[in-house]
Backbone as JSON Lines, residues from 0, in Angstrom:
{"i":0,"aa":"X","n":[-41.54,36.83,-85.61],"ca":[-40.84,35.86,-86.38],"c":[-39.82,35.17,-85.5]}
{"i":1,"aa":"X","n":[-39.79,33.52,-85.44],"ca":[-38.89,32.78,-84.46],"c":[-37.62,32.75,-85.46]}
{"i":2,"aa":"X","n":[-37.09,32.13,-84.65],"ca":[-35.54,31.54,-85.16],"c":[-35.81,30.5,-85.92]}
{"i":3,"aa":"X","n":[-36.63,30.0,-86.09],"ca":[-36.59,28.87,-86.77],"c":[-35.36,28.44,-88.51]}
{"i":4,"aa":"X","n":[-35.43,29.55,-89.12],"ca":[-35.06,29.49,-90.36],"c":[-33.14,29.66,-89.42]}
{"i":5,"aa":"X","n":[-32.82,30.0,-88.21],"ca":[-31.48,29.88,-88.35],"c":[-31.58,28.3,-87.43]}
{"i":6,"aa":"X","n":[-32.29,28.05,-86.8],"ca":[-32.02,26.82,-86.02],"c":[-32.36,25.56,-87.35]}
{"i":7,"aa":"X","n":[-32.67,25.21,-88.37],"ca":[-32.61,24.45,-89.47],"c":[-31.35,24.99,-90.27]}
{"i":8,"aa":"X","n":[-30.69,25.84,-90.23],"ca":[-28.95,26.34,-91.27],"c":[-28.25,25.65,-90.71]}
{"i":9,"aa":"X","n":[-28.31,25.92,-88.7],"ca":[-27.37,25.46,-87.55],"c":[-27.55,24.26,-87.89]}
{"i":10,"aa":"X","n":[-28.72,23.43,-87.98],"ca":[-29.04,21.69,-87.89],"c":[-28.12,21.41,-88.96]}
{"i":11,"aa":"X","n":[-28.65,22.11,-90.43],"ca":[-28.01,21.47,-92.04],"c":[-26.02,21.81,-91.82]}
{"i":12,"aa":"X","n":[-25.71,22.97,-91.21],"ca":[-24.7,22.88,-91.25],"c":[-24.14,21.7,-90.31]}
{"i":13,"aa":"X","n":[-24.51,21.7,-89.45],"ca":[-24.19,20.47,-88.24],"c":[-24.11,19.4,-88.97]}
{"i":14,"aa":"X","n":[-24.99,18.93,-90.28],"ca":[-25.13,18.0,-90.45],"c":[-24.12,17.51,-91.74]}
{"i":15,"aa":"X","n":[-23.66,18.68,-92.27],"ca":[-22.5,18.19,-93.15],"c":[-21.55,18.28,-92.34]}
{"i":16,"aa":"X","n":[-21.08,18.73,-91.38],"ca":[-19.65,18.05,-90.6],"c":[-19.92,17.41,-90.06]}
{"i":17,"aa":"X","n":[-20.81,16.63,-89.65],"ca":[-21.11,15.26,-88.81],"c":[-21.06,14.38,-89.55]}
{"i":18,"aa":"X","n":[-21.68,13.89,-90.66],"ca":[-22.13,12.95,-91.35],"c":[-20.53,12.5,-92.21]}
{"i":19,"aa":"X","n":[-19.88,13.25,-92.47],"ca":[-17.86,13.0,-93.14],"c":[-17.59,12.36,-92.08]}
{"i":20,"aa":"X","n":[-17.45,12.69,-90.67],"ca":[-17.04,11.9,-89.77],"c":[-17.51,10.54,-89.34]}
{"i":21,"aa":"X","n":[-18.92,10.73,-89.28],"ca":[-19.93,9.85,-89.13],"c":[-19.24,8.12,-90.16]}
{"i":22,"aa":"X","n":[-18.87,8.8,-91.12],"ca":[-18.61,7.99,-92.3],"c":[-17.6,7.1,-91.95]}
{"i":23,"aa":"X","n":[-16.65,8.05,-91.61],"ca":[-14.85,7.6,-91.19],"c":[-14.88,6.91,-90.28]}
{"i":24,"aa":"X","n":[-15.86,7.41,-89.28],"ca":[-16.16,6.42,-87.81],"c":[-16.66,4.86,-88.02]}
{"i":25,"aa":"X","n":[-17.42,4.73,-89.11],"ca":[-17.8,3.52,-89.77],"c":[-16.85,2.74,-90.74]}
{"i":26,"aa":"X","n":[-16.21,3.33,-91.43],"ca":[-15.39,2.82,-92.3],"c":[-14.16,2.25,-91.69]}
{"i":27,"aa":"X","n":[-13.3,3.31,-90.13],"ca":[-12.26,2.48,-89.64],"c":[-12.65,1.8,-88.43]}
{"i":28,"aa":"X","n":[-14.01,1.49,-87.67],"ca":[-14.06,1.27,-86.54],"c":[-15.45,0.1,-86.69]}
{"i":29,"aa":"X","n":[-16.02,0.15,-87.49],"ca":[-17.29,-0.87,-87.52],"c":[-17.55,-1.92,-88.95]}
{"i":30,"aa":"X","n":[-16.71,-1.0,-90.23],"ca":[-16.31,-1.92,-91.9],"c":[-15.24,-3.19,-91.6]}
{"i":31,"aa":"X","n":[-13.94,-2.81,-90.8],"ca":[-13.18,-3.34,-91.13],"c":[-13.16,-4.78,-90.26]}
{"i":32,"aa":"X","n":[-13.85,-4.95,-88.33],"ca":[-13.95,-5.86,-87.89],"c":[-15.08,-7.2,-88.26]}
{"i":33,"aa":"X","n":[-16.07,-6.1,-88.86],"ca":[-17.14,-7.06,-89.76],"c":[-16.2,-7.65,-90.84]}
{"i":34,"aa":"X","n":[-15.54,-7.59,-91.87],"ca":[-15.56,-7.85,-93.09],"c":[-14.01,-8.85,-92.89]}
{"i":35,"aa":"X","n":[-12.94,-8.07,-91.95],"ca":[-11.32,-8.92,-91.85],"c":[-11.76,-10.3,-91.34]}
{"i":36,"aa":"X","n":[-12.77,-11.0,-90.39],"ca":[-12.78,-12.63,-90.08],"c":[-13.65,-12.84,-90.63]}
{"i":37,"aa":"X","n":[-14.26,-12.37,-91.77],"ca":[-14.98,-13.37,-92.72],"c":[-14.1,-13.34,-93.83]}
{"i":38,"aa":"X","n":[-13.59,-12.53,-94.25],"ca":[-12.48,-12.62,-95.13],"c":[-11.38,-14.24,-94.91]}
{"i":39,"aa":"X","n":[-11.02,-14.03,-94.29],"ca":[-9.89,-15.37,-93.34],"c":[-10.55,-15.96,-92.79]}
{"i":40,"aa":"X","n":[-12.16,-16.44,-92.4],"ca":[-12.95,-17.26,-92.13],"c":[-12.97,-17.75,-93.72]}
{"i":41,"aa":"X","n":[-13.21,-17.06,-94.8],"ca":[-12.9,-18.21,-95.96],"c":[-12.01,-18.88,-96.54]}
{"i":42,"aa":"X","n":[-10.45,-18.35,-95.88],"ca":[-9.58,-18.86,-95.74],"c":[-9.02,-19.89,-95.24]}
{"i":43,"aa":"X","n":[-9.97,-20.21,-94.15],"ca":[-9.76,-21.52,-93.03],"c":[-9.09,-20.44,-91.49]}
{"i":44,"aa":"X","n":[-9.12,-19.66,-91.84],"ca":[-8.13,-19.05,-90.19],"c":[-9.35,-18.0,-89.2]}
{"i":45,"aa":"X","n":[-9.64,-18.74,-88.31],"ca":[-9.84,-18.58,-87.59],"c":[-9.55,-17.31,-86.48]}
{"i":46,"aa":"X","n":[-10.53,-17.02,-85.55],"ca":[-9.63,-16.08,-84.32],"c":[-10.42,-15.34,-82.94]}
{"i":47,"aa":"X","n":[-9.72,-14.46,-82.92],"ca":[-10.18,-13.95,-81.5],"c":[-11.81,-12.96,-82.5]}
{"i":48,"aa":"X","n":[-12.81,-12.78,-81.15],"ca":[-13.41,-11.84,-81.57],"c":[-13.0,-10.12,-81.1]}
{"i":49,"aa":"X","n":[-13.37,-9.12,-82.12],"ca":[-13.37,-8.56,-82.01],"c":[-13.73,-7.21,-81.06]}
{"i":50,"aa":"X","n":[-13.21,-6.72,-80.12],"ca":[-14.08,-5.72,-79.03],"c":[-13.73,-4.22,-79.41]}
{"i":51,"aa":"X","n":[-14.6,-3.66,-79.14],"ca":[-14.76,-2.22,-80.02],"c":[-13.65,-1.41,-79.34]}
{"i":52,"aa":"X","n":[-12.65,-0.45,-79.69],"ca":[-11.72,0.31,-79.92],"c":[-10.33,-0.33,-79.3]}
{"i":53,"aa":"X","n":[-10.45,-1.47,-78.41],"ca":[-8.95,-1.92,-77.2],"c":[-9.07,-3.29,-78.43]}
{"i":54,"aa":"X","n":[-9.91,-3.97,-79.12],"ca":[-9.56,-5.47,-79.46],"c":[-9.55,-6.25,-78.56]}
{"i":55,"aa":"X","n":[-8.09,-6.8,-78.44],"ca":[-7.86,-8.01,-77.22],"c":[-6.66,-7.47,-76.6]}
{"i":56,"aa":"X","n":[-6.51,-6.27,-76.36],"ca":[-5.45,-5.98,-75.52],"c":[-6.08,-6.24,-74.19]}
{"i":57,"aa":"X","n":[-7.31,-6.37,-73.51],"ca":[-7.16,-6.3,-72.17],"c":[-7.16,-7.8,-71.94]}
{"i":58,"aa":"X","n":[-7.45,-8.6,-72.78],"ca":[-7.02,-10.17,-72.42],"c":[-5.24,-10.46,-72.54]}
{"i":59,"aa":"X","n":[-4.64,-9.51,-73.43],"ca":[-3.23,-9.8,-73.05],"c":[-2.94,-8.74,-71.88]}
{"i":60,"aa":"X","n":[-3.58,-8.36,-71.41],"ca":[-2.9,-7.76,-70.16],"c":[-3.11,-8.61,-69.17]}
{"i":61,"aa":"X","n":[-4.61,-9.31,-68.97],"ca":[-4.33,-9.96,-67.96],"c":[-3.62,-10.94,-68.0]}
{"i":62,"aa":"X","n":[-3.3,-11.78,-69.23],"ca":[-2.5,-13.2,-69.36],"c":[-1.67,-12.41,-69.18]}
{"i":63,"aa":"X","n":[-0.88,-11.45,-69.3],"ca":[0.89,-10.95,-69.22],"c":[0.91,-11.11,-67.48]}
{"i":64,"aa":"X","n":[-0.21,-10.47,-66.67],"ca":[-0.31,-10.04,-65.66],"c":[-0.02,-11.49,-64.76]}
{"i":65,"aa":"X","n":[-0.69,-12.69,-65.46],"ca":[-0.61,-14.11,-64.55],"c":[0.42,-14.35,-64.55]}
{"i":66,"aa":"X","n":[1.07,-14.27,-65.88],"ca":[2.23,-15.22,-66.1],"c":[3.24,-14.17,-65.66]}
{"i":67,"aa":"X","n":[3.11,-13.14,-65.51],"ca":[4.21,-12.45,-64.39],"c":[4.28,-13.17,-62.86]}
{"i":68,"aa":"X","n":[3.59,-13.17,-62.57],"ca":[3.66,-14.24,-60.99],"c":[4.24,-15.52,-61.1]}
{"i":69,"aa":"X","n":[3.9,-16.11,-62.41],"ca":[4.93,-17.66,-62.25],"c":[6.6,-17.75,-62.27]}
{"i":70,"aa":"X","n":[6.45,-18.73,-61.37],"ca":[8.36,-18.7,-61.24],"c":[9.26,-19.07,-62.63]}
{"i":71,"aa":"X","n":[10.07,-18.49,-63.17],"ca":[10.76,-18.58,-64.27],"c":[11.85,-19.71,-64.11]}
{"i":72,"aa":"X","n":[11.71,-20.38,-64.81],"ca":[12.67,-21.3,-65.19],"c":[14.19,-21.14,-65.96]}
{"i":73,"aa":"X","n":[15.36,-20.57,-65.3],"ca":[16.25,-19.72,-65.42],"c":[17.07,-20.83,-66.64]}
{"i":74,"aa":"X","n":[16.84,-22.3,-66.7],"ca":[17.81,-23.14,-67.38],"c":[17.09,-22.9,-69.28]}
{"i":75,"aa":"X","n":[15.91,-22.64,-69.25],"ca":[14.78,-22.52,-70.55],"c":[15.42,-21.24,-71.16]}
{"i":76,"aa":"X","n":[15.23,-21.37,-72.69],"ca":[15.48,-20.16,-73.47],"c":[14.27,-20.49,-74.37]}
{"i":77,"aa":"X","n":[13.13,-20.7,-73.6],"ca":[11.74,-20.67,-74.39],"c":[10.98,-19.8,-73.31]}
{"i":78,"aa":"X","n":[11.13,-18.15,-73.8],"ca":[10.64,-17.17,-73.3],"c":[9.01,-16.97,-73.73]}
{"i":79,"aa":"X","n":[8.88,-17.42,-74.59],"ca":[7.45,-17.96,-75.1],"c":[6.24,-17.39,-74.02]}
{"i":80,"aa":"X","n":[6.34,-18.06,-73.06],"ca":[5.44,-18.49,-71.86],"c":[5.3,-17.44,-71.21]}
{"i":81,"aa":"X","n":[6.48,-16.99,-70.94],"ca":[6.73,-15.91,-70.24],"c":[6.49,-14.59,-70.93]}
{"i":82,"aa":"X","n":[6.16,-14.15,-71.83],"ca":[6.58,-12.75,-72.45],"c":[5.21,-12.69,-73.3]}
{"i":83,"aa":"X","n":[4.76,-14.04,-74.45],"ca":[3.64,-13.88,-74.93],"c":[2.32,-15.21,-73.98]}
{"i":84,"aa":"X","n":[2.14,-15.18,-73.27],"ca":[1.4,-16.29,-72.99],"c":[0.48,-16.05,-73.66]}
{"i":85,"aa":"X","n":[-0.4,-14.94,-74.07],"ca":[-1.38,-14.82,-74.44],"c":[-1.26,-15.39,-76.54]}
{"i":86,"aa":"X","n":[-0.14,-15.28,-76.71],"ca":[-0.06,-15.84,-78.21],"c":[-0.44,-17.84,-78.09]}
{"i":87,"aa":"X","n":[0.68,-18.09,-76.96],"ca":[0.39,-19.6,-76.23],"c":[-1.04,-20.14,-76.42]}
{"i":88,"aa":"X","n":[-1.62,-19.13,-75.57],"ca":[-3.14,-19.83,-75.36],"c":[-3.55,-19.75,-76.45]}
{"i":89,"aa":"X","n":[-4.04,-18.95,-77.26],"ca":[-4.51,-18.63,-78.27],"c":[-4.48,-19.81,-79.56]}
{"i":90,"aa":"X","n":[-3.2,-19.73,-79.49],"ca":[-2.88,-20.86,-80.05],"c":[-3.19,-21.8,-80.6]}
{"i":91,"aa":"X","n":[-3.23,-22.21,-79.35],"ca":[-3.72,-23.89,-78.71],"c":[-4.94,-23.76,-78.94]}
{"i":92,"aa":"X","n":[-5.78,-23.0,-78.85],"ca":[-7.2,-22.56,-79.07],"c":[-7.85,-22.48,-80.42]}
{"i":93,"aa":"X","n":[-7.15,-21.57,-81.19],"ca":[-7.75,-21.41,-82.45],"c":[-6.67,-21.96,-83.77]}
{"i":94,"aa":"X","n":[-5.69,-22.83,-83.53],"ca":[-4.51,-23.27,-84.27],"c":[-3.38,-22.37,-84.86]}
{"i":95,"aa":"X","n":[-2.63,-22.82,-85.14],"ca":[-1.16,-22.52,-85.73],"c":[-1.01,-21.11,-86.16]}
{"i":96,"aa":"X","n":[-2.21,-20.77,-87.07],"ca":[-2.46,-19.29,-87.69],"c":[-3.7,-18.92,-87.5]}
{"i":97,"aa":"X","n":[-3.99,-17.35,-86.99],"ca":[-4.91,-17.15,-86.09],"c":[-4.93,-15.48,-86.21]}
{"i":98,"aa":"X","n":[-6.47,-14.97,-86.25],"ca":[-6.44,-13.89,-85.9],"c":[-6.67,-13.15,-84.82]}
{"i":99,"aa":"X","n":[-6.19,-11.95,-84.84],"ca":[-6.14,-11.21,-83.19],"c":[-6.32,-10.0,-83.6]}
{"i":100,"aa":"X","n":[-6.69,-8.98,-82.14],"ca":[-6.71,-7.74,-82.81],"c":[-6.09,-6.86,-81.67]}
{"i":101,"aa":"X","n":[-4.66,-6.12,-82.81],"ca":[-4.17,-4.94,-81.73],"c":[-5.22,-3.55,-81.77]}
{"i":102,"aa":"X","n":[-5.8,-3.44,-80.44],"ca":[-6.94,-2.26,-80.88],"c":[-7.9,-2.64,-82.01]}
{"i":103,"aa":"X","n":[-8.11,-1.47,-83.06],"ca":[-9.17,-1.83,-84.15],"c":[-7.79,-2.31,-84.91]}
{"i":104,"aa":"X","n":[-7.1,-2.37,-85.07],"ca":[-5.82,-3.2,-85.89],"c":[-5.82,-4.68,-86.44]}
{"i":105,"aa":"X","n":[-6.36,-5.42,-87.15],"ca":[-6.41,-6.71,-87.19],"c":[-4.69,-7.38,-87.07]}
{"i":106,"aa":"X","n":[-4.32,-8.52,-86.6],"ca":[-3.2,-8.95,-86.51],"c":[-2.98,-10.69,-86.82]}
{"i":107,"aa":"X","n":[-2.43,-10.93,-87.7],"ca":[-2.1,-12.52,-88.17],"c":[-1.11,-12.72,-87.95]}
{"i":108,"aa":"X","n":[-1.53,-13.78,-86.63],"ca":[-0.45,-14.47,-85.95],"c":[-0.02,-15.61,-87.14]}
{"i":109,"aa":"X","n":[1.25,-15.72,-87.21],"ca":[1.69,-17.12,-87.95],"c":[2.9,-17.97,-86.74]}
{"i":110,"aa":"X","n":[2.24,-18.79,-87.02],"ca":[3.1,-19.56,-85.86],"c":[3.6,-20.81,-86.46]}
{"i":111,"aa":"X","n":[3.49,-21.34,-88.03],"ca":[4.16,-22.22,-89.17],"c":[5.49,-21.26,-89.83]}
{"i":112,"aa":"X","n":[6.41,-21.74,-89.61],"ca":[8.17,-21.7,-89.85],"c":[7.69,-21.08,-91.09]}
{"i":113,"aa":"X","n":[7.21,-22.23,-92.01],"ca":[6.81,-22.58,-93.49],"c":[6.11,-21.75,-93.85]}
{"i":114,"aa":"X","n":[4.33,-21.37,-93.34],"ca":[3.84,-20.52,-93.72],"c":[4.21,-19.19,-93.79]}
{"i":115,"aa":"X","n":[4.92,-18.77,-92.8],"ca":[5.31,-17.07,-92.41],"c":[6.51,-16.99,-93.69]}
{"i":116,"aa":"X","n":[7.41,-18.13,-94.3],"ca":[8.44,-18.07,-95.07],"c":[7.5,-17.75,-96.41]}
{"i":117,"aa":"X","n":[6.75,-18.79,-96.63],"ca":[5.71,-18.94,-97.58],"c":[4.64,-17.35,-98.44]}
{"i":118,"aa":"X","n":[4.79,-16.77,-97.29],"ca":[4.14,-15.74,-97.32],"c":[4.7,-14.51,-97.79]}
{"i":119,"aa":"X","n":[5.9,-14.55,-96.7],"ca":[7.13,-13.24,-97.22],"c":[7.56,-13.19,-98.45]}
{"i":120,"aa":"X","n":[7.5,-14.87,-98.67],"ca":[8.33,-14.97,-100.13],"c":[7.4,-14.37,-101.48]}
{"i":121,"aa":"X","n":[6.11,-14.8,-101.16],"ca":[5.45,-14.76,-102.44],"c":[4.77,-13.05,-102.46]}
{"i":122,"aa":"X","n":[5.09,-12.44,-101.19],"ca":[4.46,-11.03,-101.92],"c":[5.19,-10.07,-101.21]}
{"i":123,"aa":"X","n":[6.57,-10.47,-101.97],"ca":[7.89,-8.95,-102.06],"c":[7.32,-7.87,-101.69]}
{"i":124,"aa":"X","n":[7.48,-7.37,-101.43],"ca":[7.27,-5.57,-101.65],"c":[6.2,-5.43,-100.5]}
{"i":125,"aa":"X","n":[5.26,-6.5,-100.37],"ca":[3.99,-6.06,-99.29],"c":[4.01,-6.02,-98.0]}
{"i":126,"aa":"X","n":[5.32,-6.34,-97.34],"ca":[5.78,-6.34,-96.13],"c":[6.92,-5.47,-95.55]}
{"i":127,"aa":"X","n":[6.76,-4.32,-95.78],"ca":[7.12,-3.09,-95.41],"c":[7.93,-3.02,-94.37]}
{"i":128,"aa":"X","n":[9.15,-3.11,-93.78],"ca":[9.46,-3.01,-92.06],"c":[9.12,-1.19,-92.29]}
{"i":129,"aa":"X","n":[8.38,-0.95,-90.58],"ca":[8.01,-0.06,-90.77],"c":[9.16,1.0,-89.8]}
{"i":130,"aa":"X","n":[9.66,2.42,-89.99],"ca":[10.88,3.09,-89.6],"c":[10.6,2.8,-87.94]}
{"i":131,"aa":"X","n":[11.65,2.62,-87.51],"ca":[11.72,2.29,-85.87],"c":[11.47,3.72,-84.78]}
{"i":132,"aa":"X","n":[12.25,4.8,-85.74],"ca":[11.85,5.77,-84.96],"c":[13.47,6.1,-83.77]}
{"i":133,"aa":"X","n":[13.62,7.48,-83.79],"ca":[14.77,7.5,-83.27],"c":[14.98,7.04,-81.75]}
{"i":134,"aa":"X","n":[14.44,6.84,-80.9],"ca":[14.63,6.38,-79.59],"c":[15.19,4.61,-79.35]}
{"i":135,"aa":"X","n":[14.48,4.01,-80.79],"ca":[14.67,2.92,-81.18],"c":[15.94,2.91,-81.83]}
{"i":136,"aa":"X","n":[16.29,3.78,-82.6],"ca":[17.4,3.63,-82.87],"c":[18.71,3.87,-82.19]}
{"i":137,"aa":"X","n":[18.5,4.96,-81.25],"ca":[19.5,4.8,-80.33],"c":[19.47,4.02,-79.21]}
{"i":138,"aa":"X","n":[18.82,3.44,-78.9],"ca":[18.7,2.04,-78.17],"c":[19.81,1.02,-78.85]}
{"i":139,"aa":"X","n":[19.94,1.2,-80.07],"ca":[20.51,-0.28,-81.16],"c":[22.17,0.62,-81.3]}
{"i":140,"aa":"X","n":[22.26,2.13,-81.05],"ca":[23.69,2.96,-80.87],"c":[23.38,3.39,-82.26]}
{"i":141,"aa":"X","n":[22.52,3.63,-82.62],"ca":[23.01,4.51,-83.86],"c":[21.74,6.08,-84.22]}
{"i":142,"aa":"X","n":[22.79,6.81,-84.69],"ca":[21.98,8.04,-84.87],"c":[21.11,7.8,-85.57]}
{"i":143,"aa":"X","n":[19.8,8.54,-85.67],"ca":[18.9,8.67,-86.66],"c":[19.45,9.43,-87.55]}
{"i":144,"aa":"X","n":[20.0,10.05,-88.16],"ca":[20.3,10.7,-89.57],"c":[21.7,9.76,-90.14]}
{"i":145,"aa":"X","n":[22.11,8.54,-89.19],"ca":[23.05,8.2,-90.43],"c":[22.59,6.79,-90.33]}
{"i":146,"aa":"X","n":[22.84,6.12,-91.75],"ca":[22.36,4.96,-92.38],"c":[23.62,4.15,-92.26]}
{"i":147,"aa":"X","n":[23.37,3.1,-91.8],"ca":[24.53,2.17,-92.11],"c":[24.41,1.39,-93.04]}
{"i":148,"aa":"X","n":[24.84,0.63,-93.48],"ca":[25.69,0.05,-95.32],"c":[25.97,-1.79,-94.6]}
């Protein structure tokens, strides 16, 4: 008598902890870049495409990387150029409001005064600032366990 009847338990068990993951792996990494720019493709907004687990971080690395070599213009307080070039180009590319992606993260650039006001205003509560985290906070001088007023 072979193994057979334990090498089909090993397979079936294998196959209920694979297949939960299997799921999750689809739902946060292959549901959400399909479905977020057609969503805002019916919106009118446009954007970057999507690349599987980085997004478009390695295109803002290299735009950070160019525009580190250009000479800074010390009289300008339009850091713009310098700090996001890659929002710049983009921009100019796909208009005013635009999607991008941090990692699998989708990200809506607003670059209208009006719209970004427009937006905050009409859905209270859905724009969360999210906790900075204590290193951040003592950066700004203040402890993490006390709240200022």
């Amino acid at each position: 008598m072979g193994g057979g009847g334990t090498t089909g338990l090993v397979g079936a068990a294998l196959a209920v902890v694979l297949l939960p993951w299997l799921w999750v792996v689809l739902a946060h990494l292959v549901w959400p870049p399909r479905a977020v720019p057609r969503a805002f493709a019916r919106q009118g907004v446009n954007g970057l495409p999507y690349r599987l687990l980085v997004g478009n971080n390695m295109e803002v690395k290299v735009m950070c990387a160019a525009a580190g070599g250009e000479a800074l213009d010390r009289g300008s307080h339009d850091i713009v150029p310098r700090v996001l070039p890659h929002y710049r180009a983009w921009a100019a590319r796909h208009g005013r409001v635009f999607l991008s992606w941090a990692g699998p993260t989708p990200t809506l650039c607003v670059g209208s005064y009006n719209m970004a006001r427009r937006v905050l205003a009409d859905r209270v509560g859905l724009f969360v600032k999210p906790d900075p985290g204590p290193t951040i906070m003592a950066l700004l001088g203040m402890s993490p366990g006390i709240i200022h007023g």
